[in-house]
GUKEDREN-389175 format. One record per atom (N, C-alpha, C, O): residue number from 1; atom name; y, x, z negated. Coordinates in Angstrom, 1 decimal. Layout:
# residues N
pt num=NUM, atome=CA, north=Y, east=X, up=Z
...
END
This chain:
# residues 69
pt num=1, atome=N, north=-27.9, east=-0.6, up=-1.9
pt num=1, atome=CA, north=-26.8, east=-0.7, up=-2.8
pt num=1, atome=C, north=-26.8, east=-2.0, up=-3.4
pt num=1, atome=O, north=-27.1, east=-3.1, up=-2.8
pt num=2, atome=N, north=-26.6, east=-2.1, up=-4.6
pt num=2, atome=CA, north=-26.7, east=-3.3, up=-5.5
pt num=2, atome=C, north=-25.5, east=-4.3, up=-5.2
pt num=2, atome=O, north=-24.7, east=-3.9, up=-4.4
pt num=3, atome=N, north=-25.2, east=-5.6, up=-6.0
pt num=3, atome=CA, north=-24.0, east=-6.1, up=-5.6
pt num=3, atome=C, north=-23.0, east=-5.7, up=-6.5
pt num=3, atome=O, north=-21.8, east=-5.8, up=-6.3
pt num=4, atome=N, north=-23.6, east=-5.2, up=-7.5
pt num=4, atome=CA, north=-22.5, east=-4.7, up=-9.2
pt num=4, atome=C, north=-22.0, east=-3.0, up=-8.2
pt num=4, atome=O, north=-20.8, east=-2.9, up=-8.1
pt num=5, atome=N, north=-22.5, east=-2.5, up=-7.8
pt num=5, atome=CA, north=-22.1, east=-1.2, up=-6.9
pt num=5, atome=C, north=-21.1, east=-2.1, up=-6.2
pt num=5, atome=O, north=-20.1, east=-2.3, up=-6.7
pt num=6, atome=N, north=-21.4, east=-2.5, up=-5.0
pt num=6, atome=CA, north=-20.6, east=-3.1, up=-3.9
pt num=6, atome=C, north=-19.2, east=-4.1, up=-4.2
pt num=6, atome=O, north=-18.2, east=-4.2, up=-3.5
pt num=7, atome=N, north=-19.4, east=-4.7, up=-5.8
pt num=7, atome=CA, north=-18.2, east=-5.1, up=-6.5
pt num=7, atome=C, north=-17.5, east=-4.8, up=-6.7
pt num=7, atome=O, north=-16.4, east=-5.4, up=-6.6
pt num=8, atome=N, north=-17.7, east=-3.1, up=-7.3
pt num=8, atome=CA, north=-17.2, east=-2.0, up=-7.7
pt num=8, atome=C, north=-15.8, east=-1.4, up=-6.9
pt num=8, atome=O, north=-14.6, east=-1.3, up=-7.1
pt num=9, atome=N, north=-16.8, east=-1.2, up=-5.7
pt num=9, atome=CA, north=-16.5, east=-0.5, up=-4.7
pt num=9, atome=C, north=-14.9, east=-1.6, up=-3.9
pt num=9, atome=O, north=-13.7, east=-1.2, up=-4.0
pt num=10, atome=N, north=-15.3, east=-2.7, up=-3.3
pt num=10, atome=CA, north=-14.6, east=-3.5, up=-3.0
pt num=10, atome=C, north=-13.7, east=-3.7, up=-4.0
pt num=10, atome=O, north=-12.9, east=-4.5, up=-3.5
pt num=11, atome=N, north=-13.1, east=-3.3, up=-5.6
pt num=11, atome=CA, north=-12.1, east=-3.6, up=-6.3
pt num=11, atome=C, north=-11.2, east=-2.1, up=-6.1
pt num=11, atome=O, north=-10.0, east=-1.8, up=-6.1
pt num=12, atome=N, north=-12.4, east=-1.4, up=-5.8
pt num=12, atome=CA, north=-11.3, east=-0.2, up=-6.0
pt num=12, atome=C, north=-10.7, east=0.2, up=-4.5
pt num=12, atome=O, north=-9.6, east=0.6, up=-4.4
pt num=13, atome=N, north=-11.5, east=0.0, up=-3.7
pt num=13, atome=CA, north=-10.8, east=-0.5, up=-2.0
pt num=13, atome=C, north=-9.3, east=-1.2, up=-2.6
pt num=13, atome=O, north=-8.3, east=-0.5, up=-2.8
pt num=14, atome=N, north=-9.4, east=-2.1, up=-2.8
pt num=14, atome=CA, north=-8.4, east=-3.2, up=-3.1
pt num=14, atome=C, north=-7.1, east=-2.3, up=-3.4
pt num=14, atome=O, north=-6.1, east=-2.1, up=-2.8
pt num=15, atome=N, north=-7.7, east=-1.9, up=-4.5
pt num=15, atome=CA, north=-6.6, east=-1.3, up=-5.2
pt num=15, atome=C, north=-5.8, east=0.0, up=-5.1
pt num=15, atome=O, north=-4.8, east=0.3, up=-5.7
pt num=16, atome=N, north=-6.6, east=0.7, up=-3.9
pt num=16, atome=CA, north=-6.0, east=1.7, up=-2.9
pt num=16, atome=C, north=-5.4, east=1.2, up=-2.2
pt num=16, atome=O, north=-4.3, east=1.6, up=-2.0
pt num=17, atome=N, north=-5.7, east=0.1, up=-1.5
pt num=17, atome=CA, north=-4.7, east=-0.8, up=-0.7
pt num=17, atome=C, north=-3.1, east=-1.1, up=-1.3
pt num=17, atome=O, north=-1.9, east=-1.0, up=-1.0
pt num=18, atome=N, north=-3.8, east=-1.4, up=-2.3
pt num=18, atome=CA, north=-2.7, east=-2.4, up=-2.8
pt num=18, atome=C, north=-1.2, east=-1.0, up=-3.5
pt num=18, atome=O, north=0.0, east=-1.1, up=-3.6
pt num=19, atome=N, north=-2.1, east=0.1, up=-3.8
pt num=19, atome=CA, north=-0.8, east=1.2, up=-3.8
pt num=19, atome=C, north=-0.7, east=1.6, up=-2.8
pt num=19, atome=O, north=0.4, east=1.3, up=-2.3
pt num=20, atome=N, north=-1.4, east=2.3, up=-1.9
pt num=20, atome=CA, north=-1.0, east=2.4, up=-0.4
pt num=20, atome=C, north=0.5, east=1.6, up=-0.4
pt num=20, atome=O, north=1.6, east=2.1, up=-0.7
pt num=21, atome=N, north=0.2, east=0.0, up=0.1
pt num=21, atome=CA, north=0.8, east=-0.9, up=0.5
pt num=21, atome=C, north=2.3, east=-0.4, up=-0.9
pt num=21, atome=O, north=3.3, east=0.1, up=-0.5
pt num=22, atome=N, north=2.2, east=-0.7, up=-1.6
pt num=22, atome=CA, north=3.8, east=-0.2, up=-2.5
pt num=22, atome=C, north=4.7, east=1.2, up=-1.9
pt num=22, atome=O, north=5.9, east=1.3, up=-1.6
pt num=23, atome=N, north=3.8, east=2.1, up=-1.8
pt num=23, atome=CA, north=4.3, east=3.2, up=-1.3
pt num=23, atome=C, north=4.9, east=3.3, up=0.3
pt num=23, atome=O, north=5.8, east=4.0, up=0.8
pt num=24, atome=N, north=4.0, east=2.4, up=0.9
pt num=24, atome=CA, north=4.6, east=1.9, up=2.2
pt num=24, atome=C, north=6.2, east=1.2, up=2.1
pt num=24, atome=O, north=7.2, east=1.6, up=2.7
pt num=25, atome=N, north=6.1, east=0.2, up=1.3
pt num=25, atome=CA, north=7.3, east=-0.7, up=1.2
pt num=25, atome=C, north=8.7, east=0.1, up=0.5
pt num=25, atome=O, north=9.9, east=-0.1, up=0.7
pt num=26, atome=N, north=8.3, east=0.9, up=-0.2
pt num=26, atome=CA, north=9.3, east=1.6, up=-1.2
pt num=26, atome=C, north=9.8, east=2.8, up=0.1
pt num=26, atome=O, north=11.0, east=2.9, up=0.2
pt num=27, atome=N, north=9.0, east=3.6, up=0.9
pt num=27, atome=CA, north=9.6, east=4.3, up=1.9
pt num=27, atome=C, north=10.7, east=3.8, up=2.7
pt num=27, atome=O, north=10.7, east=2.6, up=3.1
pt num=28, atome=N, north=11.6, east=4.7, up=3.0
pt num=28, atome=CA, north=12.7, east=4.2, up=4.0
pt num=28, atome=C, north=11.9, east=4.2, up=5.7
pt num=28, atome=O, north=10.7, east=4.7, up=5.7
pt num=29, atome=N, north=12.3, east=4.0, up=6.5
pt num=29, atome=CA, north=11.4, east=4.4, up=7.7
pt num=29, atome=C, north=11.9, east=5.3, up=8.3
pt num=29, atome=O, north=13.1, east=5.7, up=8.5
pt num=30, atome=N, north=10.5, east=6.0, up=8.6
pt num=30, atome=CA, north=10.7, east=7.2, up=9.3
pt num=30, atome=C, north=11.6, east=7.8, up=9.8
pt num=30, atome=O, north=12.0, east=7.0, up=10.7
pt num=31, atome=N, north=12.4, east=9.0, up=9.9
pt num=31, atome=CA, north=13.3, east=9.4, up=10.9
pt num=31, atome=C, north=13.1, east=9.4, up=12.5
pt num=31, atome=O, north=12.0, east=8.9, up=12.8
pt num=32, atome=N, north=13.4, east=9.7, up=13.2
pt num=32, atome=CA, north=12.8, east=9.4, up=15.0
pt num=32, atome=C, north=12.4, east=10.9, up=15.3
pt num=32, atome=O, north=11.7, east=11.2, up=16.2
pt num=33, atome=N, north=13.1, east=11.9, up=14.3
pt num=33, atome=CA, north=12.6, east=13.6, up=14.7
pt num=33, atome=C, north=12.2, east=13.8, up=12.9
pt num=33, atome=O, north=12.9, east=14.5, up=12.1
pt num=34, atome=N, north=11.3, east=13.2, up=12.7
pt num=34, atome=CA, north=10.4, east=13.5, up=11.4
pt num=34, atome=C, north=9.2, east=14.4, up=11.8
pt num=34, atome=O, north=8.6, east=14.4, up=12.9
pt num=35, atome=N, north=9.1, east=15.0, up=11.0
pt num=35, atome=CA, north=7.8, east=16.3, up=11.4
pt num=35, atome=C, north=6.9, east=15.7, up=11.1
pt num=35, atome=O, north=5.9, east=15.9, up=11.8
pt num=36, atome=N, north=6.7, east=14.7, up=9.9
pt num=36, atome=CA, north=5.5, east=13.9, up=9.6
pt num=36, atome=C, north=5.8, east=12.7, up=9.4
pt num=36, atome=O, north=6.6, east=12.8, up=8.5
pt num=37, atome=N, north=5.7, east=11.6, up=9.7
pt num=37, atome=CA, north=5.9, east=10.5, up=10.0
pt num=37, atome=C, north=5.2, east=9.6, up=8.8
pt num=37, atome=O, north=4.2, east=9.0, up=8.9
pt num=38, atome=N, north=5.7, east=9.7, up=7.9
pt num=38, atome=CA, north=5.0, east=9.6, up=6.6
pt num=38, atome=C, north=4.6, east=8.2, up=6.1
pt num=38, atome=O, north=3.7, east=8.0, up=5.2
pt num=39, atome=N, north=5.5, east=7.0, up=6.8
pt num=39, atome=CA, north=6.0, east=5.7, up=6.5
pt num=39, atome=C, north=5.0, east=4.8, up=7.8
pt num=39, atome=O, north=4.6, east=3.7, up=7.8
pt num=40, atome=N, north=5.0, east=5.8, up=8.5
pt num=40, atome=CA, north=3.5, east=5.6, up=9.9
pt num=40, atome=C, north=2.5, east=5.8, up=9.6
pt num=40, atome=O, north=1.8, east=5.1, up=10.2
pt num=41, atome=N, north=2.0, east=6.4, up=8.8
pt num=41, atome=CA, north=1.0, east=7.4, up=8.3
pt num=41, atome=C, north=0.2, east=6.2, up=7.3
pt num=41, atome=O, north=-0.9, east=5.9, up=7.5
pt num=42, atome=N, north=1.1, east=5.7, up=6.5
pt num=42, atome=CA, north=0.7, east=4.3, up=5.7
pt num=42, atome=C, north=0.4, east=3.5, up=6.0
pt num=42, atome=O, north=-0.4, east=2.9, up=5.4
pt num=43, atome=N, north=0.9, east=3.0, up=7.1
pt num=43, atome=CA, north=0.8, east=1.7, up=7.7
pt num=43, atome=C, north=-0.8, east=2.0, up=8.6
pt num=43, atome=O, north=-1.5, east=1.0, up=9.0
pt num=44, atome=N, north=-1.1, east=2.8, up=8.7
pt num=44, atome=CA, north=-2.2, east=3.4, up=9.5
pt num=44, atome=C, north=-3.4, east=2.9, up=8.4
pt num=44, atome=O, north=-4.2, east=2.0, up=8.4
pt num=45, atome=N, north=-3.2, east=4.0, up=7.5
pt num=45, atome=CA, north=-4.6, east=3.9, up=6.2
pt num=45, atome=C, north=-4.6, east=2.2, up=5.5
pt num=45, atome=O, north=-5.6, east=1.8, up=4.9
pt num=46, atome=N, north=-3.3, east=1.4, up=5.6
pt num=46, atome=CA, north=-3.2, east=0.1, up=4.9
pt num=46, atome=C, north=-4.3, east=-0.6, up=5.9
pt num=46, atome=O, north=-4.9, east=-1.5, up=5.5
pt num=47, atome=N, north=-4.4, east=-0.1, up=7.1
pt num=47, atome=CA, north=-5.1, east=-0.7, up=7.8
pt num=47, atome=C, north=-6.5, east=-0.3, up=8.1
pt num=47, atome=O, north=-7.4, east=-1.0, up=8.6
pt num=48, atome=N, north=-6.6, east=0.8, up=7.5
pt num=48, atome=CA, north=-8.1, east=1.4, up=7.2
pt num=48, atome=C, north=-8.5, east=0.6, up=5.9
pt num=48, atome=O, north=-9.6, east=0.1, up=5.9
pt num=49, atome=N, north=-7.7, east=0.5, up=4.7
pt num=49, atome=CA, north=-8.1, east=0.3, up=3.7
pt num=49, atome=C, north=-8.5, east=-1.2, up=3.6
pt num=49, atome=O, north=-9.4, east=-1.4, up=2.8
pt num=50, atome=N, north=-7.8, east=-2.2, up=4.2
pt num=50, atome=CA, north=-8.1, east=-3.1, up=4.3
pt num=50, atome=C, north=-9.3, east=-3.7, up=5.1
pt num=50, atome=O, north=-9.7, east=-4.8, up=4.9
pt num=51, atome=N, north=-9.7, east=-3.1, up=5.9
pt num=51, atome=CA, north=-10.6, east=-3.5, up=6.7
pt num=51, atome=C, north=-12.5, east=-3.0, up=5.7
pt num=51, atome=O, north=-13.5, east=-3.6, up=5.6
pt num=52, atome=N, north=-11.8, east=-1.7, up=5.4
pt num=52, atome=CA, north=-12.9, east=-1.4, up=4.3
pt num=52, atome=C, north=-13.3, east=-2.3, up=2.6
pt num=52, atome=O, north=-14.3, east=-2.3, up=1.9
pt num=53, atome=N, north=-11.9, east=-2.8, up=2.4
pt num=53, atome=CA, north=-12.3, east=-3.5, up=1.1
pt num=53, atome=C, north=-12.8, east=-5.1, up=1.8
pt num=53, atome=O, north=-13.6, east=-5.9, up=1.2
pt num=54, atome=N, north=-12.1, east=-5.5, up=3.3
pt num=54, atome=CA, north=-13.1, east=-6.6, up=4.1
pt num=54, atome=C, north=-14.5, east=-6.8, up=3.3
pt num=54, atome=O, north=-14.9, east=-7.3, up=2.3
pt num=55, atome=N, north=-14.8, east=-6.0, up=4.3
pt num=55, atome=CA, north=-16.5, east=-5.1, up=4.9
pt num=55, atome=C, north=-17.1, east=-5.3, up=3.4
pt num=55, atome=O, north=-17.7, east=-6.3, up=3.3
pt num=56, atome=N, north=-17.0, east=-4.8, up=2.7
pt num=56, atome=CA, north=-17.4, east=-4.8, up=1.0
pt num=56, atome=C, north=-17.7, east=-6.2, up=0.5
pt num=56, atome=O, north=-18.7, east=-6.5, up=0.0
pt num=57, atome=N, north=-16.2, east=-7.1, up=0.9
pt num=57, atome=CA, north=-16.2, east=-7.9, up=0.4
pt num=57, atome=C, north=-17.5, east=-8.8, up=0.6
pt num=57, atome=O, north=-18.3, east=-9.3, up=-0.2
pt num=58, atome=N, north=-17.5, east=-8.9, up=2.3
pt num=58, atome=CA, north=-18.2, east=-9.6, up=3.0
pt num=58, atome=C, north=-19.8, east=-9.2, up=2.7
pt num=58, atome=O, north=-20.7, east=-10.1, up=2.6
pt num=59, atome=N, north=-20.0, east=-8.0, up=2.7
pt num=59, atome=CA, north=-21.6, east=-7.6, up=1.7
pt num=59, atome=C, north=-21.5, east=-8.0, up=0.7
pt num=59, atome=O, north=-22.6, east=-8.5, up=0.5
pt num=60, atome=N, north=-20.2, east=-8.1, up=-0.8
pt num=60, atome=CA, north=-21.1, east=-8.7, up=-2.0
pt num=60, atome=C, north=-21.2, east=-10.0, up=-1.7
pt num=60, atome=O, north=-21.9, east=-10.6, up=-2.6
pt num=61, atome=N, north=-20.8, east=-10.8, up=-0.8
pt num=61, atome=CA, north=-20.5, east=-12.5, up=-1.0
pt num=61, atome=C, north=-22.1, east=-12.5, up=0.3
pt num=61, atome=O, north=-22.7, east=-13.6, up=0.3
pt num=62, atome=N, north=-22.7, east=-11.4, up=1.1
pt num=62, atome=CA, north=-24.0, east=-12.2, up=1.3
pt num=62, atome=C, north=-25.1, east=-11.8, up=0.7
pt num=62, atome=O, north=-26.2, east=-12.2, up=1.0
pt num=63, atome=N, north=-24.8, east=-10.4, up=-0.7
pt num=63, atome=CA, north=-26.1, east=-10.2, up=-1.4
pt num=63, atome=C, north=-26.5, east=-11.5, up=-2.7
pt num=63, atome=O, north=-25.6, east=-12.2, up=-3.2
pt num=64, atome=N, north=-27.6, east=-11.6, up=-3.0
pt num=64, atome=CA, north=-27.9, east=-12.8, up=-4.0
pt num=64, atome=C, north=-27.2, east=-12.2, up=-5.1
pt num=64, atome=O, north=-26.7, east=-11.1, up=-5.2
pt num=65, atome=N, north=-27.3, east=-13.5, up=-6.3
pt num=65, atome=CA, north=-26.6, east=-13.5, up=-7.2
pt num=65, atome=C, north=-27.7, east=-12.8, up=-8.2
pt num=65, atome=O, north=-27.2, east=-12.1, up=-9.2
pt num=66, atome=N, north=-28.8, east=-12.8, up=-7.9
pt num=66, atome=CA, north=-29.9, east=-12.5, up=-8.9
pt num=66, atome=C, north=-30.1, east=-11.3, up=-9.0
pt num=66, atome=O, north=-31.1, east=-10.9, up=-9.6
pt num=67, atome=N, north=-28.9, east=-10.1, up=-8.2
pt num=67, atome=CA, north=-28.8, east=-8.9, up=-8.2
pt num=67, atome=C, north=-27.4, east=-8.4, up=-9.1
pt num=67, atome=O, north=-27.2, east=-7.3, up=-9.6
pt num=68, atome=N, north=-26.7, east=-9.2, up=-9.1
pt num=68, atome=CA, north=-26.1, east=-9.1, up=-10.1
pt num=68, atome=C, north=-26.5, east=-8.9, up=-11.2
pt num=68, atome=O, north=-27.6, east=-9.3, up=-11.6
pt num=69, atome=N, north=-25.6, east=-8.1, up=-12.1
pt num=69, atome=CA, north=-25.9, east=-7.8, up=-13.2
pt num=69, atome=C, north=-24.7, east=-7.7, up=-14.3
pt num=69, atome=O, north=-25.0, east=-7.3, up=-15.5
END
């Protein structure tokens, strides 16, 4: 995978986070007998998503620059 791929990739990570993360804050919390715990549910993937736009991050910043494009 190139670093202009992995750039890519890590903005658009971000930016699933970063709505994830609005949609989280805008929910009221959960009810305690909720059928689907919807406002849990977010806080779960904000934590997936974030760890994945990490990871990304941390591959374009150790691929060279001379693979940029």
């Amino acid at each position: 995978m190139d670093k202009r791929t992995i750039d890519q990739l890590s903005s658009q990570a971000w930016a699933i986070h970063n709505i994830v993360r609005t949609l989280h804050v805008a929910l009221p919390d959960d009810a305690s007998d909720a059928a689907v715990p919807t406002r849990c549910l977010l806080l779960h993937v904000l934590g997936l998503t974030e760890q994945l736009a990490m990871e990304l991050m941390d591959m374009d910043m150790k691929l060279p620059e001379a693979n940029h494009i």
